[in-house]
C-alpha positions in Angstrom: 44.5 -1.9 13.8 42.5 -3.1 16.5 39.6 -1.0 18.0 39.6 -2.1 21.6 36.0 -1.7 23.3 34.1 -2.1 20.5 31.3 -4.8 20.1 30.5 -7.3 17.3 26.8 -6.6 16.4 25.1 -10.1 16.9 22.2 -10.9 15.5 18.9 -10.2 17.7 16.8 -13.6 18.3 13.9 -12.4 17.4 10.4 -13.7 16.0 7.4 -11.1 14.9 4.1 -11.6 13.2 3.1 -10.5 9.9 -0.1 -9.1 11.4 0.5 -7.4 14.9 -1.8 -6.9 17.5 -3.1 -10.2 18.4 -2.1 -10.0 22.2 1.2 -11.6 21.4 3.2 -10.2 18.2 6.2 -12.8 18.2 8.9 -13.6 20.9 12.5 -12.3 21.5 15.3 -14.9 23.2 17.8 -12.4 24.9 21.4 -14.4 25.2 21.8 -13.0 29.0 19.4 -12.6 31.6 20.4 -8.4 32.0 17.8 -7.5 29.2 18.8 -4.2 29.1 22.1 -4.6 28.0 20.5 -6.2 24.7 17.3 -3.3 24.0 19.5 -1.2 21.7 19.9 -4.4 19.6 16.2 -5.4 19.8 15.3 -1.6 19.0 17.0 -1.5 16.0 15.9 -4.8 14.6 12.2 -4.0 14.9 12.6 0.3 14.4 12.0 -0.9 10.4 8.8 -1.9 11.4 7.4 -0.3 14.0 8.8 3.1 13.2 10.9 5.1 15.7 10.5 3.7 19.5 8.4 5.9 21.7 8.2 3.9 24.6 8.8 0.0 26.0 7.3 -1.6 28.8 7.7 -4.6 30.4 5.3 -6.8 33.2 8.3 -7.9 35.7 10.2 -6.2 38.5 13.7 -6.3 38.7 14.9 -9.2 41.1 11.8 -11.1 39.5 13.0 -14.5 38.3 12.0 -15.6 34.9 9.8 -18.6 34.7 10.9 -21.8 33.1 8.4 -22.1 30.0 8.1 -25.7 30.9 6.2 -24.6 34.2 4.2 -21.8 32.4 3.1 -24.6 29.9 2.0 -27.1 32.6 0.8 -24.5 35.3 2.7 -26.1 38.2 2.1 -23.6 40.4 0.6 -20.5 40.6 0.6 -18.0 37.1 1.7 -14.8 39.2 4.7 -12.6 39.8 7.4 -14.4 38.9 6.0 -17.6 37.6 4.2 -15.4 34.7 5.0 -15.1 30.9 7.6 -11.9 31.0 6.3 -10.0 28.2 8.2 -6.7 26.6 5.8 -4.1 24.4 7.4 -2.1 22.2 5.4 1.0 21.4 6.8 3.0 17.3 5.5 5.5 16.1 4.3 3.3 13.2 2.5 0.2 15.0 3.4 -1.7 18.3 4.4 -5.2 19.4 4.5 -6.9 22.3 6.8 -9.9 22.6 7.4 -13.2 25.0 10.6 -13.3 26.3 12.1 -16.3 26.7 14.9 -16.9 29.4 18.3 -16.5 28.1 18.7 -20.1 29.9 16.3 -21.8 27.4 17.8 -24.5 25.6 18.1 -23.8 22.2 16.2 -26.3 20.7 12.9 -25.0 23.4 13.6 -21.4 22.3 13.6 -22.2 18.7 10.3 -23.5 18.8 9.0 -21.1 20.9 10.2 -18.0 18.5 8.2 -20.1 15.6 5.3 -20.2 17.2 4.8 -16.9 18.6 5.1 -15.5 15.4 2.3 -17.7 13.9 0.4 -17.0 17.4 -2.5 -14.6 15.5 -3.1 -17.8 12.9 -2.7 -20.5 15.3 -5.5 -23.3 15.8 -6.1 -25.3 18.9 -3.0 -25.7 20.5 -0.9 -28.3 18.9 2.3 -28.8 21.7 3.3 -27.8 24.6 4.6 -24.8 22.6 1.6 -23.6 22.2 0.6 -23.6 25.9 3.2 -21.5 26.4 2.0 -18.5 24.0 -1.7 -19.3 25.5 -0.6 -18.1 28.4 1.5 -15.7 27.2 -2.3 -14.3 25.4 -4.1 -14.5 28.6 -1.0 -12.5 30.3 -0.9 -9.6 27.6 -5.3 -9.0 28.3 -3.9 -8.8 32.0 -1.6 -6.6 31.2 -2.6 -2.7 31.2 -0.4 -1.6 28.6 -2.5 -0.8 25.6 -0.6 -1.2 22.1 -1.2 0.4 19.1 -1.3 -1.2 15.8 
């Protein structure tokens, strides 16, 4: 029998360091661009880690359009409202973490190494690619951001 109305869990694209609280903990690559839709999924991948979810935050308005990371990695333009990193912090009752999000319109092979390097993010040298722009400004974004974690 067919259930009708019932969804196929996917997996959550999703990237987190093994030591949190460097200013950017890992990134999450939503597949739509209503984010909301996806939180229960992205709650209950990190829940084993950060405990129980207290509270989540996010640095964008609704209506905001998501930066392309190719123009947050080459600052063309201004680095404010909707031109800036969208960041998501996730506050457990164990530890927090605050993520990039990349657009859901990334290209897969862009998202992909943007999820690898935002988990290595706390461990990172000078920056090595464009990548790594990307995350830098993601950093400088999160000490912006008033949203405290705890880790």
């Amino acid at each position: 029998m067919t259930q009708v109305g019932r969804r196929t869990p996917r997996a959550v694209r999703l990237t987190l360091a093994t030591n949190l609280g460097s200013g950017i903990d890992g990134a999450w690559w939503p597949r739509g661009s209503a984010v909301a839709g996806e939180l229960v999924e992205l709650v209950s991948a990190l829940e084993p880690r950060l405990g129980t979810i207290a509270d989540i935050a996010i640095n964008w308005r609704a209506g905001e359009g998501a930066a392309a990371l190719h123009a947050i990695a080459t600052g063309e333009g201004p680095v404010t409202g909707s031109r800036r990193p969208r960041l998501i912090s996730l506050m457990g009752k164990i530890c927090s973490a605050r993520l990039l999000v990349v657009p859901s319109t990334t290209s897969k092979e862009i998202a992909v190494l943007v999820l690898a390097r935002s988990a290595r993010a706390a461990t990172a040298a000078a920056p090595t690619c464009w990548a790594d722009d990307v995350i830098s400004a993601a950093h400088t974004e999160s000490l912006r951001w008033p949203i405290h974690s705890k880790t």
